[in-house]
C-alpha positions in Angstrom: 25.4 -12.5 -24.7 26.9 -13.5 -21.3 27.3 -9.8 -20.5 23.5 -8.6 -20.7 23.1 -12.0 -19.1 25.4 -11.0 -16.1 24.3 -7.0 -16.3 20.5 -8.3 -15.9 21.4 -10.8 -12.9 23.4 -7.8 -11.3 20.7 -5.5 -12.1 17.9 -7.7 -10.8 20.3 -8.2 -7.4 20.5 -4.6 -7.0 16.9 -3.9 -7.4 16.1 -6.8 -4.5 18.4 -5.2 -2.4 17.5 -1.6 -2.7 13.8 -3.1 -2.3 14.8 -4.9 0.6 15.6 -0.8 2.5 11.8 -1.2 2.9 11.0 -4.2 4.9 12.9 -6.4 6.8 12.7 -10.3 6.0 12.3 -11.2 9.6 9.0 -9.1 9.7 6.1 -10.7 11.3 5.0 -14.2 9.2 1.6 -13.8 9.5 -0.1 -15.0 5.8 2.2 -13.1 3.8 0.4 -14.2 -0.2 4.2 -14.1 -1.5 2.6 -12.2 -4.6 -0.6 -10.8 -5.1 -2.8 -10.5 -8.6 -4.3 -7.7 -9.7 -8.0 -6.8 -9.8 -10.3 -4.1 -11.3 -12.2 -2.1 -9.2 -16.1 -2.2 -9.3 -16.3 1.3 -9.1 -13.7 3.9 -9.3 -14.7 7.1 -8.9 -14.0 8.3 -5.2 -15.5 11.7 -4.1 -12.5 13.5 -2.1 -9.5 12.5 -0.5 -10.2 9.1 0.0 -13.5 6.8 0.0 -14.0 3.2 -0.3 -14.2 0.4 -3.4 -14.6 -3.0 -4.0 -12.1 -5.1 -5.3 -10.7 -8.8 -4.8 -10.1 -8.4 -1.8 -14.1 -6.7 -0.5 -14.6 -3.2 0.4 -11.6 -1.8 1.3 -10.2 2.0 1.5 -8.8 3.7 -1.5 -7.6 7.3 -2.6 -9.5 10.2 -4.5 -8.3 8.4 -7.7 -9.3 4.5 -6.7 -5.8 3.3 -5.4 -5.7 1.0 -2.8 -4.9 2.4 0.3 -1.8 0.2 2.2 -0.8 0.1 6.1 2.8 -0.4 6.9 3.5 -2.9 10.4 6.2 -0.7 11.3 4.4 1.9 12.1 3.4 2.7 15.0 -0.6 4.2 15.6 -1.0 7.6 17.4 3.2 8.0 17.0 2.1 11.1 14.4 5.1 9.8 12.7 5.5 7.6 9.5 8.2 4.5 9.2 8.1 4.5 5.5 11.3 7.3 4.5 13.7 7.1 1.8 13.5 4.6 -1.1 10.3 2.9 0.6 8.7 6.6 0.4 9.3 6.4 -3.4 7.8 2.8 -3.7 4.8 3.1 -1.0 3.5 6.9 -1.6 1.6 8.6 1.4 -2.2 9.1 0.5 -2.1 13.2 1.6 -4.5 16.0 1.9 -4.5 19.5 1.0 -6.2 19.7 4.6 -5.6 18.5 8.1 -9.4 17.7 8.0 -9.3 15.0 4.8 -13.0 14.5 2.5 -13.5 11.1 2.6 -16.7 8.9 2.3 -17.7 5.4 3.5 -14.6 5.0 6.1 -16.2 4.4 9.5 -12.7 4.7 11.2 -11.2 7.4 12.7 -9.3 9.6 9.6 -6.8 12.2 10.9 -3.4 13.4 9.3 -0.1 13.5 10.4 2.7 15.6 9.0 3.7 13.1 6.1 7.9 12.8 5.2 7.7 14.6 2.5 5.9 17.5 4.7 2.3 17.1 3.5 -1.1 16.0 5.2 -0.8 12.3 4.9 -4.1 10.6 6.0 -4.1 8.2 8.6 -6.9 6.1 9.9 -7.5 5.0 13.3 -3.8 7.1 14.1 -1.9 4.9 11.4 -0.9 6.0 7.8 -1.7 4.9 5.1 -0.3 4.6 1.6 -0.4 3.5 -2.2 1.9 0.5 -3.6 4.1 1.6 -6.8 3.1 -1.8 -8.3 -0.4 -1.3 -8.5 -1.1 0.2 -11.9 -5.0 1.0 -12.3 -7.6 1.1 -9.3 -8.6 -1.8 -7.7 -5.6 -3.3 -8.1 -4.1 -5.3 -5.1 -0.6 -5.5 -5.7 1.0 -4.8 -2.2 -1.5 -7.1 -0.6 0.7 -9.1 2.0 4.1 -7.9 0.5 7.0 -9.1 2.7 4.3 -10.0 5.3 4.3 -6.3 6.6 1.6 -4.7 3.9 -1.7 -4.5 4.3 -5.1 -3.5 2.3 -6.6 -0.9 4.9 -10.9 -2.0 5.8 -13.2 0.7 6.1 -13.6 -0.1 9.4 -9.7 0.7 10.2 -8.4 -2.8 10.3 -5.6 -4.2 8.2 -6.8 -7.2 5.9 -4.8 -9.8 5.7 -6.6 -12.7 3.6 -5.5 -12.8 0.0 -7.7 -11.7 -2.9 -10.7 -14.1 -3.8 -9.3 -14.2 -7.7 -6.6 -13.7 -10.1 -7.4 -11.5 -13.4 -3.4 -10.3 -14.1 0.0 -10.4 -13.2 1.9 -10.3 -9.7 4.9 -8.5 -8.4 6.9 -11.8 -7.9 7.2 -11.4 -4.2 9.3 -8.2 -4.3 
């Protein structure tokens, strides 16, 4: 018994730490929700690469499949580069295109695509990329929302959101 105790402990340890590859602590401390419930989508079916849906947190942008779209505070706009590489790649994927000219629908910033880390057309709006969170499970979830104070539900309009959802329907990610 007190070795799965101790395996689990050292398991959860490792986890925060590898987690921890993707966002510094010391980011900014601007209304960071600590953890974030999840949300059904009011509508889910997106025409193209990406579109827009509402969810807990109002219209925001989502992927061709409903999945909230995320921007990351390190990076940097118009830099045609993403800060999100290695394990944070494998936890935040890159919303991509099979074209440098992305079908979207009800975004009224400006979408581009810059050559993603894994070498793909990752969208970006208003020059920044965007991304889904690992922890969101079913569209309209809002997961990432304010995760270590650097993750952000993407507007239509381009800007990040940073309020927290309006209402709590399921479970939360326990701060990362």
């Amino acid at each position: 018994m007190k070795t799965t105790t101790a395996l689990t402990l050292a398991g959860a340890a490792l986890a925060i730490v590898t987690l921890a590859g993707c966002a510094s602590m010391a980011a900014s401390g601007s209304g960071s929700t600590g953890s974030a419930p999840s949300s059904s989508s009011s509508s889910t079916a997106v025409s193209g690469d990406a579109g827009v849906a509402k969810t807990s947190l109002g219209t925001i942008v989502v992927d061709g499949k409903g999945m909230t779209a995320y921007f990351f505070d390190k990076d940097t706009a118009n830099s045609g580069m993403s800060a999100c590489t290695g394990q944070c790649e494998s936890l935040w994927p890159a919303i991509t295109s099979s074209s440098t000219t992305p079908t979207v629908s009800g975004i009224s910033g400006t979408v581009g695509t810059i050559t993603g880390v894994a070498g793909g057309n990752q969208i970006t709006i208003d020059g920044r990329p965007i991304y889904t969170f690992s922890g969101d499970k079913a569209a309209g979830d809002v997961n990432g929302q304010g995760l270590m104070g650097i993750w952000w539900a993407v507007s239509p309009s381009g800007s990040k959101i940073t309020t927290a959802p309006t209402s709590s329907t399921g479970g939360s990610t326990g701060g990362y």
